[in-house]
N, C-alpha and C positions, 0 to 999 in steps of 0.2 A: 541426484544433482544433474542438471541439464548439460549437455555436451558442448562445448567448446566448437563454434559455430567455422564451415571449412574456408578456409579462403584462397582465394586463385592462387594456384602455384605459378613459380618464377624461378628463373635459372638468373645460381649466382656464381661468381667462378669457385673454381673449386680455392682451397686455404694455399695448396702450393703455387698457385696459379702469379707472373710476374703482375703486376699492376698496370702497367703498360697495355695488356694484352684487352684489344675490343670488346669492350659489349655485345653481348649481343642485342639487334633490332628488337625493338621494343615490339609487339602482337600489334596488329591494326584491327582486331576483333575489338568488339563491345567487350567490359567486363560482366561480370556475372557477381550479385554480389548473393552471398547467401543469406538466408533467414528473414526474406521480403515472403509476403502471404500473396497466393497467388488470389482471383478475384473472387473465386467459389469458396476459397476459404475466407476471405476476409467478409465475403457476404453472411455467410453461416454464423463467425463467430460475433459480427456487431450484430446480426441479426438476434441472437440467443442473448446477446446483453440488451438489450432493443428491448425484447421481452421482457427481459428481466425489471426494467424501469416500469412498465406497464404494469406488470403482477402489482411490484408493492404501490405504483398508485391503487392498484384496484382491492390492495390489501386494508387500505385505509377505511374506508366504508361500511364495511359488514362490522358485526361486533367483535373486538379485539380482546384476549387475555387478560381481566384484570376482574375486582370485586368491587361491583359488576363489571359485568362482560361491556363495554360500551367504545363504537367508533375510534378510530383515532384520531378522524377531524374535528372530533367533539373534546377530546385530550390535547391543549397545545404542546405540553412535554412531547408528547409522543409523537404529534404530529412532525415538531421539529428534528426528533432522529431520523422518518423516513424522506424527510426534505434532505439532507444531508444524506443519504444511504441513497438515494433518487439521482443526484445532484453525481455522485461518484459511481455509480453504475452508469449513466450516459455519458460521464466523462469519458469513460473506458470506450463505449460504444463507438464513439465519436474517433478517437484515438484509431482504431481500430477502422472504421467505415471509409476515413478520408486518406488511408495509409499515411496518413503525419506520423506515426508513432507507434507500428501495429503491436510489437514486441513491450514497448512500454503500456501499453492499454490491456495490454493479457496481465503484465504483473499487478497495474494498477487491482484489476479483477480479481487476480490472486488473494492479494492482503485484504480486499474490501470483505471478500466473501470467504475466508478464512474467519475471520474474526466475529462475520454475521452468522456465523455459526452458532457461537457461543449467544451472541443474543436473541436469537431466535429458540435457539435449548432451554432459556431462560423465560423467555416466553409462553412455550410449550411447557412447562413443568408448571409456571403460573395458573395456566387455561387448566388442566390439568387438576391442582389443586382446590382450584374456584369454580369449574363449571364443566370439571369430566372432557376437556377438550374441545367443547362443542363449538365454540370461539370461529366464525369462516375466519374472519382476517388475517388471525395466524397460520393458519393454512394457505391461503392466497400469499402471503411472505413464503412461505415454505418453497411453497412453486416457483417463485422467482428468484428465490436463491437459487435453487437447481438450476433453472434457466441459466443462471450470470455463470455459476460455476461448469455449467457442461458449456459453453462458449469460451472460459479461461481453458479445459481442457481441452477441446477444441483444438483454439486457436495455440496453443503451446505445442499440442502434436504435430497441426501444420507448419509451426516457424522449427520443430528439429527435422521435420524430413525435407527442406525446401532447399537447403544450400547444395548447393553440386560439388563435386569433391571430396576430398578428404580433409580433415581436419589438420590443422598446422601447428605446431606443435610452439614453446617459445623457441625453442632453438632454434627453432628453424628462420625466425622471424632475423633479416641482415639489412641493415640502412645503408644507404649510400653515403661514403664522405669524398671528401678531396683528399687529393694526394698530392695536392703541390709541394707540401713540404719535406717532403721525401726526395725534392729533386725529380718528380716525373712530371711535371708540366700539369694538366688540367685533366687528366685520366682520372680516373671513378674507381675506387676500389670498394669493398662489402667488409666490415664487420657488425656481429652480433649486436643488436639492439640491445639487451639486458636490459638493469635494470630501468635505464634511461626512460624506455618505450613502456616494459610491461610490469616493474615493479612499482610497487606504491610509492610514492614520494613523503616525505616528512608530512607535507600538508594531508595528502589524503589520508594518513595511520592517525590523524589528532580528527578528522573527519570521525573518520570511524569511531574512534574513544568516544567521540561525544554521542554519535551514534547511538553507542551500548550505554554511557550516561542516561541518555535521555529514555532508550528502552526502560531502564530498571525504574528509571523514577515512573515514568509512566503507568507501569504495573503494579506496584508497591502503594501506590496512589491512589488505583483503578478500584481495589477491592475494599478499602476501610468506608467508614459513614463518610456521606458530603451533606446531610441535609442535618440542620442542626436545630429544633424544636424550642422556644421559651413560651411556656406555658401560663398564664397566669389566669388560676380557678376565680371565679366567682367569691370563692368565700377570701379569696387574696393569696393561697397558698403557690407557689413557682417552682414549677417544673422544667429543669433541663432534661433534654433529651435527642441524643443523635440516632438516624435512621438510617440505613441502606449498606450496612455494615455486611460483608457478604457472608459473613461465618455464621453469622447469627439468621441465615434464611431455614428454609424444608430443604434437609438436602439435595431433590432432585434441582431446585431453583438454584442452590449456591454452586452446586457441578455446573451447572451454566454460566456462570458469573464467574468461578475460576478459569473456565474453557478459555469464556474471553478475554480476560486479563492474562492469560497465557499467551495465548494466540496474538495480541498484540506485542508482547515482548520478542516474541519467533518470529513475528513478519518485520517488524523495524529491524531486530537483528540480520537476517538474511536480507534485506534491503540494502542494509549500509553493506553489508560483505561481496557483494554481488560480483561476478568479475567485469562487465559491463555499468560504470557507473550511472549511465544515462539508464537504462533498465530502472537498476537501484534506486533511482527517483521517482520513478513513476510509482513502486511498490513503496516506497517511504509514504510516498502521497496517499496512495490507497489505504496507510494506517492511519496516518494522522485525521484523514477522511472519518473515519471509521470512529474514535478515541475521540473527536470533536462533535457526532452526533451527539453523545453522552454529557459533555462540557456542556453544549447546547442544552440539550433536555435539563440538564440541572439547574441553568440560570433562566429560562422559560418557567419550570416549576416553584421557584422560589417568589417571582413575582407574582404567582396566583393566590388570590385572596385564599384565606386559612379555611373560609369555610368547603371552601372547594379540595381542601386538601385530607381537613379532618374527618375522622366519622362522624356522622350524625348526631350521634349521643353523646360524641365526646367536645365536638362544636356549641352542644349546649351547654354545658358547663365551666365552658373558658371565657373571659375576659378577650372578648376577639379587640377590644384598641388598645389594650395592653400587653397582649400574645403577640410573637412573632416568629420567624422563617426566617434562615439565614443559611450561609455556604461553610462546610469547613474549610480547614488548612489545605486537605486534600482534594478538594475539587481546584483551588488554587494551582499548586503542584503541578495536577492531570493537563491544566491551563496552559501554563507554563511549558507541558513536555509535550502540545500539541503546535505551541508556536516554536518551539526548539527543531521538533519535527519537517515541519514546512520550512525553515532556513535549511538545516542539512539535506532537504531535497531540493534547494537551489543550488546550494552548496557540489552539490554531488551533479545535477544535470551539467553545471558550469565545467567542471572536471570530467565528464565523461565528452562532451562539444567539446573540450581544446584536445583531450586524448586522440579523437577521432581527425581533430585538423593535422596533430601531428603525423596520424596515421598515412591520411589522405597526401600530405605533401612526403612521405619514404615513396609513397606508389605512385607518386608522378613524375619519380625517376627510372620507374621499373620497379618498385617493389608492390609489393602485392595494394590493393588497392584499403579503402579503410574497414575495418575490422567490421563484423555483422555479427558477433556472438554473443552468446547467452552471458 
């Protein structure tokens, strides 16, 4: 778990202290705030996700994983996951290059390429299975994973060693109030922030529930069939049949396919849990990124004529104007826990900005300024 990012210390009076008694002057130094990337780091780590965009366009080209081995710009299915997996690796870069966002652009990277794990494992057992591996393109993906993920490591070891100080604990965290009502006129006394400042509020613990809702359904969803087959032979006879069911793969292919449907359930859960909810969002986005290539590919592949989809032998024996291609229940669902995804990362950016306004206005009475941590 990532450390609790430091932030400037500040002298509060001590608990026996009369209320009455002065402030002291406030510092005339700049603040310092921690876990900003310095420019060598933030070069390196957009720079490594930089690459990593470049790899998988250059992945798309060469012959890709499947029977037969063939392109991915010749595959629209497949082309539309690395548009999508393309689209969330330069988001991250970007995040990261312009310092908008440096810390949000590592997590985005995190969940993207946690999860391209599994689909690239999936891939690789594919090539694997159909052509000995020989496949460049999924090698080319291979590379530029690495790439996006040595950039998320990177750039994650640069934002814990950047803050100056020590870490502040909650207690230690004291808001200013009035004390008029105490009979002292307009004097500034300190107590504990609690849960006001650092505990979760009603709204954000139903944030989260739905969070972990939307996890389970997402995963639950991720592994059963979505491509749902009617057949109608030549001689008239009709065939149903659902495809992409992950239990029913070669088990190196279905170890993939769990990986990822795993791996998505662990990154939206550590998203939504995050103690930086702004962070949180950015990693929500990086799954839903990720979970919607997949959406994508399914409804891309369903509009492709059947001949394109069937085997050769088995296209000549079907009734192709009365055969058809359709989605199940569960690619529905997946739909469904992809758009749930992107609200609870608005959701969650929204509540981490007003966390931070409140942060920002306790330090511009002298309290420490707004929080920088993980």
């Amino acid at each position: 778990m990532f450390a609790q990012w430091p932030k400037e210390p500040f002298t509060t009076l001590p608990p026996s202290a009369p209320a009455s008694q002065p402030l002291p002057a406030p510092s005339t130094e700049p603040r310092q705030l921690g876990g900003r990337l310095g420019w060598q780091a933030t070069l390196v780590t957009s720079g490594l996700m930089a690459a990593s965009v470049g790899l998988h366009i250059a992945a798309m080209f060469p012959p890709y994983s499947g029977n037969p081995a063939t392109p991915v710009v010749q595959l629209p299915y497949e082309t539309a996951v690395y548009i999508c997996l393309e689209v969330g690796w330069a988001l991250a870069a970007l995040a990261v290059l312009t310092r908008f966002a440096a810390r949000g652009g590592v997590a985005l990277g995190a969940a993207l390429g946690t999860i391209e794990v599994g689909f690239l494992a999936t891939d690789l057992a594919t090539g694997f299975d159909t052509s000995n591996g020989s496949a460049a393109g999924v090698w080319l993906a291979i590379a530029g994973l690495a790439a996006g993920l040595a950039g998320v490591l990177y750039g994650g070891a640069a934002v814990l060693s950047s803050g100056p100080g020590s870490s502040s604990g909650p207690g230690s965290l004291r808001l200013p109030v009035h004390a008029g009502d105490r009979g002292q006129g307009a004097s500034l006394s300190y107590e504990p922030a609690g849960e006001r400042a650092l505990r979760p509020a009603a709204a954000t613990s139903v944030r989260v529930a739905l969070s972990v809702l939307a996890a389970i359904a997402a995963v639950t969803a991720f592994w059963p069939s979505w491509d749902r087959y009617h057949l109608v032979t030549t001689a008239g006879q009709v065939t149903n049949v659902d495809l992409g069911n992950a239990f029913n793969q070669p088990p190196a292919i279905m170890a993939g396919e769990v990986l990822a449907g795993i791996a998505i359930g662990v990154t939206a859960l550590v998203a939504a849990l995050w103690r930086d909810p702004l962070v949180g969002a950015w990693g929500l986005t990086g799954t839903a990124i990720a979970l919607a290539s997949q959406v994508a590919s399914g409804v891309v592949q369903v509009s492709e004529p059947l001949t394109k989809l069937l085997p050769a032998t088995t296209a000549s024996e079907v009734n192709l104007s009365r055969s058809s291609v359709s989605l199940t229940t569960y690619w529905y669902v997946d739909l469904g826990a992809v758009v749930a995804l992107a609200l609870l990362a608005t959701w969650a950016a929204l509540d981490g900005l007003r966390a931070r306004r409140t942060r920002a206005v306790s330090g511009g009475a002298g309290g420490p300024a707004a929080s920088q941590s993980w």
